[in-house]
C-alpha positions in Angstrom: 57.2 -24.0 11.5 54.4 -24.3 9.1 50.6 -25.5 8.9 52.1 -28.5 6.9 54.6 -29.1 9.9 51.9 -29.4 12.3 49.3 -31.4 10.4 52.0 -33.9 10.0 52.7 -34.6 13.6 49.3 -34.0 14.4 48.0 -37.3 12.4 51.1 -39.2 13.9 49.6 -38.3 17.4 46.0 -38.4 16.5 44.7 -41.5 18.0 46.8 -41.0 21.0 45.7 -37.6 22.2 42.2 -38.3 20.7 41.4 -41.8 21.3 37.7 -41.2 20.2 39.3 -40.6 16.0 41.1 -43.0 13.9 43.1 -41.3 10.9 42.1 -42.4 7.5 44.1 -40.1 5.3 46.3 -36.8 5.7 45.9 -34.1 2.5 42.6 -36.7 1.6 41.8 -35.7 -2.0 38.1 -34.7 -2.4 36.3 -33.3 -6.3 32.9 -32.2 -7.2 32.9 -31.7 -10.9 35.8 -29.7 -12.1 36.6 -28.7 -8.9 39.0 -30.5 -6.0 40.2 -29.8 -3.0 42.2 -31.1 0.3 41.0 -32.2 3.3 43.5 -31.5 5.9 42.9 -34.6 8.2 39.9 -37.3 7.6 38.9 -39.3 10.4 36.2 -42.2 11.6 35.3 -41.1 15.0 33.8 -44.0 17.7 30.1 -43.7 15.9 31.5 -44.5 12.6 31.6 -40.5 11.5 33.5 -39.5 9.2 35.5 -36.7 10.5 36.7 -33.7 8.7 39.3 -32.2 10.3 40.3 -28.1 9.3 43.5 -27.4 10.6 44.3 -23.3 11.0 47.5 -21.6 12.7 47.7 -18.1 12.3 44.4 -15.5 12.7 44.8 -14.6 8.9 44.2 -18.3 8.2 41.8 -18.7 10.7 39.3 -16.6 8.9 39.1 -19.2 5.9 37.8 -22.0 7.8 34.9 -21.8 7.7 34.3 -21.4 4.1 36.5 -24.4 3.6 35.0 -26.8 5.9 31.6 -26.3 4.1 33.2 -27.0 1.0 34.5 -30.0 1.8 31.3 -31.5 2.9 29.9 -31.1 -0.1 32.9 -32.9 -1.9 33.5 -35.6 0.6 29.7 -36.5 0.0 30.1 -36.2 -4.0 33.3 -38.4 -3.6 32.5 -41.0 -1.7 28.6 -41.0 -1.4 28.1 -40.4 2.6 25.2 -38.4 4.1 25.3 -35.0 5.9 24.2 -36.9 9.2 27.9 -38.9 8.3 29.8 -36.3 8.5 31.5 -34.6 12.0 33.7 -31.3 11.5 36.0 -30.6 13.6 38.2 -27.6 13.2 41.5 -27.1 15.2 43.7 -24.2 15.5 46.5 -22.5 17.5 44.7 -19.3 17.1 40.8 -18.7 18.1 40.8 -14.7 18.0 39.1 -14.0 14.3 37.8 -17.4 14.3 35.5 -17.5 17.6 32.8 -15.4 16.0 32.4 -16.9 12.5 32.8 -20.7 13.8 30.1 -19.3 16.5 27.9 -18.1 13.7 28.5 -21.6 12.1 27.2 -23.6 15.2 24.0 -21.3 15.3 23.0 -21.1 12.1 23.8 -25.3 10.8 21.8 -28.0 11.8 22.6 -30.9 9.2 26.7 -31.0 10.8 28.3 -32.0 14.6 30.9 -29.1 14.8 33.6 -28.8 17.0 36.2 -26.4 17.7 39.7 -27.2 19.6 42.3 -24.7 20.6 45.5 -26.7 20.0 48.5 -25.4 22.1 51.7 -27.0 21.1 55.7 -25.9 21.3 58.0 -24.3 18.7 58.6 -27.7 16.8 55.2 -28.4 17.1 54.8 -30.8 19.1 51.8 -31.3 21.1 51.4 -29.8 25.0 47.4 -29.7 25.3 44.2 -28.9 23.8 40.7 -27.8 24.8 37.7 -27.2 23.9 35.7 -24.1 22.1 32.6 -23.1 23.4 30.4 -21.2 21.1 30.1 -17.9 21.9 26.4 -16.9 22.0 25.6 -14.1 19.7 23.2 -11.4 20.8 23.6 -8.7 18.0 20.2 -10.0 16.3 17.5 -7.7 16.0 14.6 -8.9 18.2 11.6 -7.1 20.1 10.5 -7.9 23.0 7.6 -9.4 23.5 6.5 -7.6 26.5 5.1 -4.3 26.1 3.8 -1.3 28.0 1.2 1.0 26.3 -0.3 4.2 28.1 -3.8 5.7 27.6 -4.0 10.3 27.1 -6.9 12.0 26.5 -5.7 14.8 24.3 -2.4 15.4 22.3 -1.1 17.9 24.5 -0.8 15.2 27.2 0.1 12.4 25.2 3.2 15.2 23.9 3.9 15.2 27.8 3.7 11.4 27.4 6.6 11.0 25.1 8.8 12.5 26.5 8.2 11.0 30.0 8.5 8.0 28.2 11.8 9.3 27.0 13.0 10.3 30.3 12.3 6.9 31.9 13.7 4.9 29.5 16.9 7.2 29.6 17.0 6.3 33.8 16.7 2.6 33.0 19.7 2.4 30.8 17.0 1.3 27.9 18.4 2.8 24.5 17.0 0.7 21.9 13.0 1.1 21.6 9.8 2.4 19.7 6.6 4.7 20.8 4.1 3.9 18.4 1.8 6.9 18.6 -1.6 5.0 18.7 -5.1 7.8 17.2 -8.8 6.6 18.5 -10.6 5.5 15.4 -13.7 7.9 15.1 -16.3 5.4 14.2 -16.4 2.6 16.9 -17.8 3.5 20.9 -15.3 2.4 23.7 -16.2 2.2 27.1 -13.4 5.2 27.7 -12.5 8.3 26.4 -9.2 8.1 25.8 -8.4 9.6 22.5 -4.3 8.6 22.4 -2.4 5.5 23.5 1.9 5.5 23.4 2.4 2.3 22.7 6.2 0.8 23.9 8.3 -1.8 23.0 12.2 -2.3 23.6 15.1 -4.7 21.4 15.9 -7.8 23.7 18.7 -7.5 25.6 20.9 -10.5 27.6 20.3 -11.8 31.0 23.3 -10.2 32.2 22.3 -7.0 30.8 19.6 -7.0 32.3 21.0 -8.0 35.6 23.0 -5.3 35.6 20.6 -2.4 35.3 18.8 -4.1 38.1 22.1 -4.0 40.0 22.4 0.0 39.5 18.4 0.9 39.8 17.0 -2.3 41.8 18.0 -1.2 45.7 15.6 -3.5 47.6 15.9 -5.7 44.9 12.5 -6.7 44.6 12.4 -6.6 40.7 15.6 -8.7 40.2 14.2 -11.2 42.9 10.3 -11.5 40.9 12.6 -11.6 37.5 14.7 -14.8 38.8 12.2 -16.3 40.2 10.4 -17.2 36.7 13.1 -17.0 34.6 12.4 -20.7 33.9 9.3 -21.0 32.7 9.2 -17.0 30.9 13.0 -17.2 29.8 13.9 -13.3 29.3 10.5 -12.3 29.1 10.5 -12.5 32.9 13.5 -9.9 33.3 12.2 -7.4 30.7 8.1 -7.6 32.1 9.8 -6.9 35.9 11.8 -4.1 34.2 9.0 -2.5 32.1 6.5 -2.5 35.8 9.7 -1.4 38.0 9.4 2.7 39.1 10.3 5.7 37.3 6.8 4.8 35.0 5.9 7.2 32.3 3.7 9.8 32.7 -0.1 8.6 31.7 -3.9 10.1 32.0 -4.9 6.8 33.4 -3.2 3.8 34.3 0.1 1.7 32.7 -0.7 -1.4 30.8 1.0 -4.3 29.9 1.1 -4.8 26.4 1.9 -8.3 24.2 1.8 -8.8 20.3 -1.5 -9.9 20.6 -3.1 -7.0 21.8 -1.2 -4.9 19.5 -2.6 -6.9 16.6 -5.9 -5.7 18.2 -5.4 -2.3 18.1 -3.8 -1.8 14.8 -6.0 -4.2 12.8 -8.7 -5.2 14.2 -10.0 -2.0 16.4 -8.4 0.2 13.4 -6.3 2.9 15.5 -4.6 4.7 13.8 -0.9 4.8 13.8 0.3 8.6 13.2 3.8 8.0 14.4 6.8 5.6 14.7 9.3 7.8 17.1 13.0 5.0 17.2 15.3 5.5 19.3 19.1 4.1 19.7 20.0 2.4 17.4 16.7 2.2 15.4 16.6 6.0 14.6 19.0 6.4 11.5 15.5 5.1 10.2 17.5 2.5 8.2 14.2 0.0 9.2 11.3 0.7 7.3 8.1 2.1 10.0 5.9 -1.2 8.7 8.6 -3.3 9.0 8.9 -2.3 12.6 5.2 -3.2 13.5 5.7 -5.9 11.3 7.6 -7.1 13.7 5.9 -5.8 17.1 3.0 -7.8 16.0 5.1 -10.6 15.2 4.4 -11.3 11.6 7.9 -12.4 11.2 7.2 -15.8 13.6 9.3 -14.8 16.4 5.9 -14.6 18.7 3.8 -17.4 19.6 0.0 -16.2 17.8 1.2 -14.5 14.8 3.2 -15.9 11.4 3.0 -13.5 7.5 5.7 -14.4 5.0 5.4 -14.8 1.3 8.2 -16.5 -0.8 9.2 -18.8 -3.5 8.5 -22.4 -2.5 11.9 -23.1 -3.8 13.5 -21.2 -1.0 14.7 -23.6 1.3 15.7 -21.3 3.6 12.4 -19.4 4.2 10.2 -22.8 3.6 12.3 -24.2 7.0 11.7 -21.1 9.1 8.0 -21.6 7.9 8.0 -24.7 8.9 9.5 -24.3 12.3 7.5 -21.8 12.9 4.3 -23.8 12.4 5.7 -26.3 14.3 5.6 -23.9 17.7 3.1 -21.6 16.8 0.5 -24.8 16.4 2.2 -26.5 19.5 -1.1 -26.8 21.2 -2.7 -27.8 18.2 -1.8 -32.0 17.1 -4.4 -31.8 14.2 -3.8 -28.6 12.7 0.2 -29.0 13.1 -0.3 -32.3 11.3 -2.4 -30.7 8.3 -0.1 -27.6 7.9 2.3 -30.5 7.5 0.4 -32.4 4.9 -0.5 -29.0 3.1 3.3 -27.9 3.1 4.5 -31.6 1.8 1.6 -31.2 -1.1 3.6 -28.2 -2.1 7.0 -29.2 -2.3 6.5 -32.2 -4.5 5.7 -29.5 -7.8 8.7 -27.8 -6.7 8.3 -25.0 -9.4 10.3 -22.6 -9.5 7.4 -19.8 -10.4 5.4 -20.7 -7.1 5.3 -18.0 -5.2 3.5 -19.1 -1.8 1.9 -16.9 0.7 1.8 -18.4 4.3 -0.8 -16.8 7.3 -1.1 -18.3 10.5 -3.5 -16.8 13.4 -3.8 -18.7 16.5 -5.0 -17.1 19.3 -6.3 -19.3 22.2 -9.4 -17.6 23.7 -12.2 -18.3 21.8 -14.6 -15.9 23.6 -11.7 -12.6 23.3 -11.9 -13.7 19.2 -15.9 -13.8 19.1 -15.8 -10.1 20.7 -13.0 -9.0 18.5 -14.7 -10.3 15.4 -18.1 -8.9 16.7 -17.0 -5.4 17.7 -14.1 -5.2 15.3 -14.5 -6.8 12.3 -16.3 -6.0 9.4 -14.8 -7.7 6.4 -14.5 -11.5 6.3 -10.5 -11.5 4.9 -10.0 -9.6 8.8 -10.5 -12.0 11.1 -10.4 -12.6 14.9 -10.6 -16.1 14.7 -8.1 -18.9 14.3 -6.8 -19.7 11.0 -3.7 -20.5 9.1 -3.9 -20.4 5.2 -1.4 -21.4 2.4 -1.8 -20.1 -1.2 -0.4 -20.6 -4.4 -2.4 -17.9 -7.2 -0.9 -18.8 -9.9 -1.7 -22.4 -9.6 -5.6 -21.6 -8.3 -4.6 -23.5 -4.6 -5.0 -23.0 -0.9 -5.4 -24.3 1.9 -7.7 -23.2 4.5 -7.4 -23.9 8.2 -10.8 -22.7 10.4 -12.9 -23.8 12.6 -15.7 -26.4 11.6 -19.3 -25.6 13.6 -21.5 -28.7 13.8 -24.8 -27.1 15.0 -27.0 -28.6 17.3 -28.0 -27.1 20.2 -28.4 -23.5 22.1 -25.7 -21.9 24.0 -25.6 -20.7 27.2 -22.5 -18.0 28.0 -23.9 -18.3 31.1 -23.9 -21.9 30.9 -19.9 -21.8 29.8 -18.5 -18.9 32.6 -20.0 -21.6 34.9 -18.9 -24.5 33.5 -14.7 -23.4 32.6 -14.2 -20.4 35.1 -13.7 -20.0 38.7 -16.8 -19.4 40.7 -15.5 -16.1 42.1 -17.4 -13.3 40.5 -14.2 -10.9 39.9 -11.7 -13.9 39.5 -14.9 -14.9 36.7 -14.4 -11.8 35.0 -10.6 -11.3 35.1 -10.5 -15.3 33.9 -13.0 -14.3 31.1 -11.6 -11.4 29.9 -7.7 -12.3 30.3 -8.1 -15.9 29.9 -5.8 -15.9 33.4 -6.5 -19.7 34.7 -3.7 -21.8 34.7 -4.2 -23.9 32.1 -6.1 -22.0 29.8 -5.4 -24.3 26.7 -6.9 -27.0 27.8 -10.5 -24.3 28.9 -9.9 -22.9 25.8 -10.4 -26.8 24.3 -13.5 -27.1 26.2 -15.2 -24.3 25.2 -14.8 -25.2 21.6 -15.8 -28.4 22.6 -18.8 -27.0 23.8 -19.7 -24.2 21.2 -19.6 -27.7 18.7 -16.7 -26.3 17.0 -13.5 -28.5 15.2 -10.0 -27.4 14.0 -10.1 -28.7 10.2 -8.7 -27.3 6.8 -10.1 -27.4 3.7 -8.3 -27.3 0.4 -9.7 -25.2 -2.4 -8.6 -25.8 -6.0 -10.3 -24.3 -9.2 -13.1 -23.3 -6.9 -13.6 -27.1 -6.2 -13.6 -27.1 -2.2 -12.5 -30.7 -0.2 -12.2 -31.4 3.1 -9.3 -33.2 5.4 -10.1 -36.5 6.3 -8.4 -39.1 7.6 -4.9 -38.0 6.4 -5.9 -37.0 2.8 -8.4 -34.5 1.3 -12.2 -35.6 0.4 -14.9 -33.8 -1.1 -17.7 -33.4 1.9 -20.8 -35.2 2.1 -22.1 -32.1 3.3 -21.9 -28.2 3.5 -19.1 -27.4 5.3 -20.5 -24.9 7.8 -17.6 -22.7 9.8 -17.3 -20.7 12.5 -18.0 -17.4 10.6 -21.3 -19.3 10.2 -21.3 -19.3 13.7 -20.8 -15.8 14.4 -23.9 -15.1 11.5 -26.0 -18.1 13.1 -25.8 -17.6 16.6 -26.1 -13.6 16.8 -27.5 -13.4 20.7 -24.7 -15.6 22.2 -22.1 -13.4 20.2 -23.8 -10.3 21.6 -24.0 -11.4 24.6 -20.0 -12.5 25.0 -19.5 -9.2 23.6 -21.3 -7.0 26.2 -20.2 -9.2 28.8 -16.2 -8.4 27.4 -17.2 -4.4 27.8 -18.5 -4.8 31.6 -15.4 -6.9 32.2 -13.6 -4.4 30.7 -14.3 -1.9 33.1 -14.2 -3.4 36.0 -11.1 -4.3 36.0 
């Protein structure tokens, strides 16, 4: 019995055992240029699809599918003029074993195409018994950090020595193989309200639920971790499972207290507090030191748009690929920002029109959502205006003299008050006060974050700079201000007692808590 056996009987039986498809064609001849091929089966499905249909029997065959199947969209489109969101594949086949994972791969990673995938069981003279259908299998083998830390304060190297390899030890008793210590050194130059001299900075490679679920099954007795991970599993997704595991006993060895760590505050340490990193120590997997140390932090810090603050790439615009995970990325990085999601947009669209090949573009998006924690990182921290705390995205063509340049806008006219503003956004409680101020704990702390900038007179806008010529977004297209465009760095310059005063307030904050 042959492929060519079964694909015959299987368009006889087609509508029968499929009433959703209608056969147009067995062996339908599709071109693109010089090249041809055969499309196995095409179909119209009950939406008026048109349905390719890849037909595989043996494992060896099984493995060409996929490759085929993409071909053929693009010559049933060149043939006969249809669009991508025209076009259904499904692929059938007696045999699923080496096909499972590619045609996986293939549901994960498309978006124009509905795929399907049917395991066809029929009898020696190939005749039809049943079918059903393939589930996806979802594939876990990408490299992803967590996004829930730990980090660990020493004051002097012999302890923070001790502190590795407590780390070590722990991680080895909760079945965690695949991690980083970043080996965090006080800057010399800036006072902290401590004297911690060290910090071990943690973070783990994501790991499934049932992974996870496991270990608690071995280490969890009173279950008490498992419990606190289920029970916000829906609104945290793994990040609940791997903050219970992180806070669950054995904890490393420290000379004060274990802290929960997030890219965010990494971000904080590294670049805008300066510490200095004198070690990357992998482990599992990550110590053949294949991965690069910078690419690592890169990636702890979230440059690579997998977090939900931080976004660095820099490509060709012509690079579809990297301009849609840009894209995306915007898109939920700048969730809680309409107007700036909308500009990026505009900016990005701007872009693509020229669609030259020699523009390389360099994308930057920051957007933290505590306005006082960036006026105390920018006042403390920050000393040179391309390092900042605040909220920003910026896209920049050099070669073409052109970026764009999304900040904060200050319209002065009045004092401020912290006072006024802890009174006004926080809970009256002195300690829940300073815990909201300093964490930015309350509930909704978008919408307080919105109000304070409400307050402070300060506007999400972008500004496009070409040739040094500097215009301002304004009602969906860019327009030279009527006026100096005054920004929040202004602000920080401007209004030096209010920033002062946030800042000292952060330090007694800071230690109380």
């Amino acid at each position: 019995m042959t492929e060519a056996d079964i694909r015959k009987k299987l368009y006889k039986y087609l509508a029968k055992r499929f009433p959703h498809l209608t056969p147009i064609s067995e062996e339908e001849h599709v071109k693109y240029g010089t090249q041809y091929g055969f499309i196995d089966i095409l179909a119209r499905d009950d939406s008026n699809n048109l349905v390719i249909i890849e037909l595989k029997k043996t494992n060896v065959a099984s493995r060409q599918a996929i490759h085929e199947v993409i071909k053929y969209t693009e010559f049933l489109k060149e043939t006969y003029a249809v669009n991508d969101d025209e076009i259904k594949i499904i692929i059938m086949s007696t045999e699923w074993k080496e096909l499972r994972i590619p045609f996986s791969k293939f549901c994960a990673s498309n978006d124009m195409y509905e795929i399907e995938g049917i395991q066809l069981n029929i009898d020696s003279k190939a005749n039809y018994i049943s079918h059903s259908i393939i589930q996806p299998i979802k594939l876990t083998n990408r490299r992803l950090f967590s996004a829930r830390h730990l980090y660990a304060f020493y004051k002097k190297e012999s302890s923070m020595k001790r502190g590795v390899e407590s780390f070590n030890k722990v991680m080895k008793t909760k079945k965690i193989s695949d991690y980083v210590l970043l080996v965090l050194k006080r800057p010399e130059n800036i006072e902290y309200p401590h004297n911690h001299k060290f910090i071990i900075y943690f973070a783990m490679l994501s790991q499934t639920k049932e992974k996870y679920e496991k270990i608690f099954s071995e280490l969890d007795k009173d279950g008490e971790s498992e419990y606190l991970a289920r029970s916000s599993y829906d609104m945290l997704g793994l990040a609940s499972y791997e903050k219970a595991l992180n806070l669950m006993a054995p904890l490393p060895e420290s000379d004060d207290m274990i802290e929960q760590g997030k890219p965010l505050y990494l971000d904080m340490l590294i670049l805008k507090e300066k510490w200095k990193l004198k070690k990357v120590i992998k482990r599992g997997r990550l110590e053949k030191n294949i991965l690069l140390d910078d690419v690592i932090v890169d990636e702890l810090i979230e440059y690579t748009g997998n977090g939900n603050v931080i976004y660095f790439d820099k490509f060709n615009i012509t690079d579809k690929r990297k301009l849609k995970k840009a894209k995306d990325t915007a898109k939920r990085l700048l969730s809680n920002n309409d107007l700036w999601k909308n500009q990026f947009s505009t900016c990005i669209s701007q872009l693509e029109e020229e669609n030259d090949k020699e523009n390389e573009v360099t994308i930057e998006i920051y957007n933290p959502t505590n306005i006082l924690l960036s006026i105390y990182q920018e006042v403390k921290f920050v000393q040179e205006s391309v390092n900042t705390a605040m909220p920003f995205f910026k896209i920049s063509i050099p070669n073409k003299k052109i970026s764009y340049f999304g900040t904060l806008i200050w319209k002065k006219n009045k004092t401020y008050s912290l006072d006024n503003i802890l009174d006004s956004f926080y809970v009256k409680n002195d300690l829940d006060k300073q815990k909201g101020f300093f964490m930015c704990s309350q509930t909704n702390h978008i919408a307080m974050h919105d109000k304070i900038l409400e307050y402070l007179n300060l506007e999400y806008n972008t500004l496009r700079i070409k040739d040094d010529i500097k215009t301002i977004f304004y009602n969906g297209s860019f327009r030279t201000p009527s006026k100096d465009v005054i920004t929040i760095i202004d602000f920080i310059h401007h209004e030096q007692k209010f920033c002062i005063e946030t800042t000292n307030k952060f330090e007694k904050a800071l230690l109380s808590i």
